[in-house]
Structure formats: structure tokens, C-alpha cells
N, C-alpha and C positions, 0 to 999 in steps of 0.2 A: 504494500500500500504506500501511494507516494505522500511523502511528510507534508503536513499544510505550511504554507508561507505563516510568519508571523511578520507584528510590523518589522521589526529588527532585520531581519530578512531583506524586505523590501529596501530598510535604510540603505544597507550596505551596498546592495545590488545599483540601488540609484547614485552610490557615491555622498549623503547625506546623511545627519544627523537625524535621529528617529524621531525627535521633536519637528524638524521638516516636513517631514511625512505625516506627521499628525495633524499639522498646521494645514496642510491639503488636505486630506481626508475629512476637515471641518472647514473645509473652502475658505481660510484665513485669507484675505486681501493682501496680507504684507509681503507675502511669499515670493520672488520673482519669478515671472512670467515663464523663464530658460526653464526653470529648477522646479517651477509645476509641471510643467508639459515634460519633462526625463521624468518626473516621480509616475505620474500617470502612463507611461507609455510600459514603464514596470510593471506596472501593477495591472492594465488591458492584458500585458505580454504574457504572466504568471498566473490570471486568473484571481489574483485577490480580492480576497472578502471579506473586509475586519468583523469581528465577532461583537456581538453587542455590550459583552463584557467589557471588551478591551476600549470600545468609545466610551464606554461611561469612566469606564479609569484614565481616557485622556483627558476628561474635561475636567481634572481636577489637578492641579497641580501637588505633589508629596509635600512641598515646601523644604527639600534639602537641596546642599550643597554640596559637593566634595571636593577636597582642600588635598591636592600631594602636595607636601615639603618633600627637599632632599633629606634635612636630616632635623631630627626632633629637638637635638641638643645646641637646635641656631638660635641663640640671641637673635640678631637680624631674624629670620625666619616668624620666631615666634611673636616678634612684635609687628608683623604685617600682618599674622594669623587673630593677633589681636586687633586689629582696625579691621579688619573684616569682620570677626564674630561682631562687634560697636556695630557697623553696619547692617548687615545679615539679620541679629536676632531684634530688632525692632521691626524689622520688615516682617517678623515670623518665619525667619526660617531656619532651620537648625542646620547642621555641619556634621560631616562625617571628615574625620581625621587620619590620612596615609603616609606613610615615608617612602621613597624612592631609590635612596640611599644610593644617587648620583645614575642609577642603570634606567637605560632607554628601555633595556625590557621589562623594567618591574614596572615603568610607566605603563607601559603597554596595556601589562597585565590587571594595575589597579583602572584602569580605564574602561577597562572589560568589567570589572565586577561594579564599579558604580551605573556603568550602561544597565546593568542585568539588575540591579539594586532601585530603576528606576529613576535617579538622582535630576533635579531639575538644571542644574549647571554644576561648574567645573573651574577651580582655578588652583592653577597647575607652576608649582617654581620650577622655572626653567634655565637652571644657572650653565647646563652642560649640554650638548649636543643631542637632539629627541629625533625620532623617526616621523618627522612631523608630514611625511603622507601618509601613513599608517594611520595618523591622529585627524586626520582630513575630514571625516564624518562626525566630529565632534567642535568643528570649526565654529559653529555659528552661536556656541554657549558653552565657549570656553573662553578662559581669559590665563595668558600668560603673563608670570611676573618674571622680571629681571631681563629678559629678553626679548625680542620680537621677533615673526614669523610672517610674511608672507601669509595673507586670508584671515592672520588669527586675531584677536582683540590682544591687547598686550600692555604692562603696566613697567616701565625700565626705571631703574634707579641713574642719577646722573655720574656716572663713575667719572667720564674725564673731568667736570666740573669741580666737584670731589677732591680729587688729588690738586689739582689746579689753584684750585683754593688754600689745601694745607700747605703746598710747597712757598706761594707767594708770602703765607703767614710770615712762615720762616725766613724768606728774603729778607723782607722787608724787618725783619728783629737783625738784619746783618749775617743768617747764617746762610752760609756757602756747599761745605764738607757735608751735605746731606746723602745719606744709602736708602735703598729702598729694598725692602720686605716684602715679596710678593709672593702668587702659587700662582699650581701649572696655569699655563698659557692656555689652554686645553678646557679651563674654565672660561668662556669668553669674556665674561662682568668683572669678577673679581678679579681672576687671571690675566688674560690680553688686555683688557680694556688701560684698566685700572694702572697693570704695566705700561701702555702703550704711552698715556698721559704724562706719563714721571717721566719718561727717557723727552716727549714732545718738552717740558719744563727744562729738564738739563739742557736741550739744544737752543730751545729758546732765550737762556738765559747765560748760557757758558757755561754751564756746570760739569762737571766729569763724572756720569754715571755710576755708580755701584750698585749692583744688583744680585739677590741671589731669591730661589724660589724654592718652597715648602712645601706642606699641605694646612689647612686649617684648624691647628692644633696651639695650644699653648707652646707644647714642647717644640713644634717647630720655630717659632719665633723665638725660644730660648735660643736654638741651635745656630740659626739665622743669625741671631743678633751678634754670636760668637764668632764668625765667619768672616762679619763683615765690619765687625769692631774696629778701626783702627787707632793713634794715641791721637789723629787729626778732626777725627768724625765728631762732628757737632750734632747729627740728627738721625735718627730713623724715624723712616715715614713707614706707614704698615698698612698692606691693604686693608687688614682687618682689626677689628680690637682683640680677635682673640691671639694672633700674632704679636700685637702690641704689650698686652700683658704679659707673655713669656719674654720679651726683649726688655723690656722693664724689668724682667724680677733678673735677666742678667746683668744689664748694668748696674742694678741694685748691688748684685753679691761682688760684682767689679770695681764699688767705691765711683762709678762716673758718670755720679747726680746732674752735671753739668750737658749732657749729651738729651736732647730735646727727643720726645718719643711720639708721635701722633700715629692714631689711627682711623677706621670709618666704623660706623657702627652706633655709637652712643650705648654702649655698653655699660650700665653702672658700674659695673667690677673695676676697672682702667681707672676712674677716676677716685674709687674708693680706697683701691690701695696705693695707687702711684701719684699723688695728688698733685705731680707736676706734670704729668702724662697729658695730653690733650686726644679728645676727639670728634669727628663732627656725624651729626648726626644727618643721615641719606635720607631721613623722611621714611624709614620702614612702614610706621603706624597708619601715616599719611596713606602710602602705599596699595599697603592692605586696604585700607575704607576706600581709594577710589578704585582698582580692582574689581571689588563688590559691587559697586555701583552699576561699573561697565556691565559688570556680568547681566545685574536685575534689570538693566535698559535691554541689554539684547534677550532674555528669557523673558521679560512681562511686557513689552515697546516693539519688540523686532528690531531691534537699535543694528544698523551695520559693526560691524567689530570694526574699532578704531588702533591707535597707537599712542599712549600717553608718558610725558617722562613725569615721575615724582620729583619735586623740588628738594633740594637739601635744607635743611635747615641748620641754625648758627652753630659755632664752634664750641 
């Protein structure tokens, strides 16, 4: 006996998000004209014929969310996930909480089960390389943070303005001998970006580069900071604060109070223990609350997916 289509079926078949398909099946006006006519010509093709069950469970929205992080233990992370919930749960609607743990295919996979879960949108931290055709039927109520993607809605943090900012800090106090702290390249935001800015500053200004690259660990910016110490080094700049508090608690044990430490993030920790330490803060919070936003315009509006940067805020 041949299996019956479900809508999901259909989604996939048409290259669409199953909310698409629902939105035609209840003749939504918003829908473009291309992307009704491929969803129907599927569904003529296949014979479908939703079941009365399943239109009475499309007219109702569940009122969830699903939320991947890369990783649970991100300062940054968790305070965009908090501007979200601020946003989200006045609207009514709850959150389902996943970790990705840097792999395109664990995206994949929580992708699939919030699909099968029902979930009304989707925002998805995109700090590392995604199989973003794979993700192409989830385009029109999903919202990427940290990066952006061709079709997708997307929420960037200002990385080159960022560094730009701390290095000028530092100019302008007279320092020069500034090193830079960063990880893999490989990461585009933290990594390339964030790198690419610091070496544009050294060139822009004369400065003579030092660089060395880690992972997002404390211990790494301990190791780092030991690398790149020299008896001339007036600064490390740190992509991140969690970098910046291990190169802290080195110059700490090295007696070289005088050696200026910045990073990004607004991390309480940084300034709690190293109270000469600086950081500025990338607007996480911010982040998250317009993310959310994005996402409720294209789920409850039919909002096109846009591209927005979050502003930094002060040092």
C-alpha cells in the first residue's frame, strides 16, 4: 500500500517551509504568486488531500520557539537567549532550548526534530559554517544570529566596529605595542572577522601586528597571553572576554598590572576580578530581543527575512 503524503512531504518536495504550505492550503494572500503555483503543482502532481485533523491543527498556532546555541556555557550566547525569552514570552510564547556544539550536522538534526515537534519559528546561532541548502525549507521563519545567509533573516553582531573601537581606545591613551588574542579563523565572527579588523587597525595606523589564535577557553587566553607577552607589550586586545580573563589572570601571576587587557562581550566576570581589565559590550541582549522580533514579523506578518546589524554599546 502506497504511504499517504503528509504536509511535511509536500514541504520538502516543493523546496518550502511547511508553514508555506499551510499558508496555501488556507489561501493566505501573502504567499508569492512563484511559490503558490510550485506548492500546488505538488500537490495536483501527488494527489494530496490534507486531512481535517491536520487543518484544524494548522489554524492554531503551538506558540513555540526553538532556540540552537553553539554552546550553553556562552556568556554572549546566553544573554541574546535572554533578550529573546524578554521578547518571546510577553508575546506568549515559550522556547525550546538546543546546543549544537559548533556541528552542521547536529544543526541539521535539531532542525528535524523541532520540524516534527511542530515548533512555530526558529533562531538558530550561526557562529561556524551550516549546510545552509539543506536549511532552505526552513528559510522563511528562521532567523540567524551572528551571521548572515543569502534568503535567510539574520541578526550580526558589529565585530569590525568592535575591535575598531577598543584598538582607537588604546591609541588615543598613547598605546602602541598592542597583541591580539584571537581563535580559529574558521569561526567567521569571532574568528576572521574580529581578526581581520585588528591586522585593518595595525595597517591603518602603523602598528606591527602580533597575533596568535586559540579556542574559546579561559585556558586559552592564559596560554595566549604567555606567547605573546613581551617586556615591550603594552596591550592585549581579546576577541572575547572569556580569552581576556585567562590573559588577565596571566599577567596577574607575571606582576605586569601595567599591560592594558580588553575584550568583547560584557562579561561580568572581567571586570569583577580584573578591575583594570576593560570590555565593550556587542549589544548581545539587544540582539536577542531584535532576532525575536524578526522572527514574530515573518511567523504572525509574513515579514520578508531581512539582514540586521546589533549596535555595540559603550565600553
Amino acid at each position: 500500500m502506497e504511504k499517504k503524503l503528509t504536509i511535511l512531504d509536500i514541504a520538502r518536495l516543493a523546496g518550502v517551509g511547511k508553514s508555506t504550505v499551510s499558508r496555501v492550503l488556507n489561501q493566505d494572500p501573502r504567499v508569492k504568486e512563484e511559490t503558490r503555483l510550485r506548492i500546488e503543482q505538488v500537490i495536483a502532481q501527488h494527489g494530496f488531500t490534507p486531512s481535517k485533523s491536520a487543518r484544524a491543527m494548522r489554524s492554531q498556532s503551538q506558540k513555540v520557539i526553538g532556540i540552537i546555541v553553539s554552546r550553553l556555557d556562552s556568556s554572549s550566547e546566553n544573554q541574546a537567549v535572554r533578550g529573546m525569552l524578554e521578547t518571546l514570552y510577553p508575546r506568549g510564547y515559550d522556547a525550546v532550548l538546543m546546543e549544537s556544539k559548533f556541528s552542521p550536522q547536529k544543526v541539521l538534526e535539531h532542525l528535524t526534530v523541532l520540524e516534527r515537534r511542530g515548533v512555530d519559528g526558529i533562531i538558530l546561532f550561526a557562529f561556524n559554517d551550516l549546510d545552509y541548502a539543506a536549511m532552505t525549507p526552513f528559510c522563511e521563519r528562521l532567523v540567524l544570529v551572528a551571521r548572515e545567509a543569502p534568503g535567510f533573516s539574520s541578526v550580526c553582531f558589529d565585530d569590525e566596529g568592535a575591535i575598531h573601537t577598543m584598538v582607537q581606545g588604546l591609541l588615543t591613551e598613547g598605546v602602541r605595542d598592542i597583541a591580539y588574542l584571537g581563535v580559529d579563523p574558521a569561526d567567521l565572527t569571532t574568528g576572521a572577522r574580529r581578526r581581520d579588523a585588528y591586522l585593518a587597525c595595525c595597517a591603518e595606523h602603523g602598528l606591527t601586528p602580533r597575533v596568535a589564535f586559540g579556542d574559546l577557553s579561559h585556558q586559552s587566553g592564559y596560554r595566549l597571553a604567555a606567547s605573546l607577552l613581551t617586556p615591550t607589550t603594552e596591550a592585549l586586545v581579546c576577541a572575547s572576554d572569556t580569552l581576556a580573563i585567562g590573559a588577565a589572570k596571566y599577567l596577574q601571576e607575571q606582576g605586569r598590572g601595567e599591560v592594558r587587557v580588553t575584550g568583547l562581550g560584557n562579561n561580568p566576570l572581567l571586570g569583577f576580578l580584573f578591575t583594570n581589565a576593560r570590555s565593550l559590550d556587542l549589544g548581545y541582549k539587544g540582539a536577542g530581543g531584535l532576532a525575536a522580533a524578526q522572527l514574530l514579523g515573518q511567523i504572525e506578518q509574513g515579514l520578508p527575512p531581512r539582514a540586521s546589524i546589533a549596535p555595540s554599546l559603550s565600553v
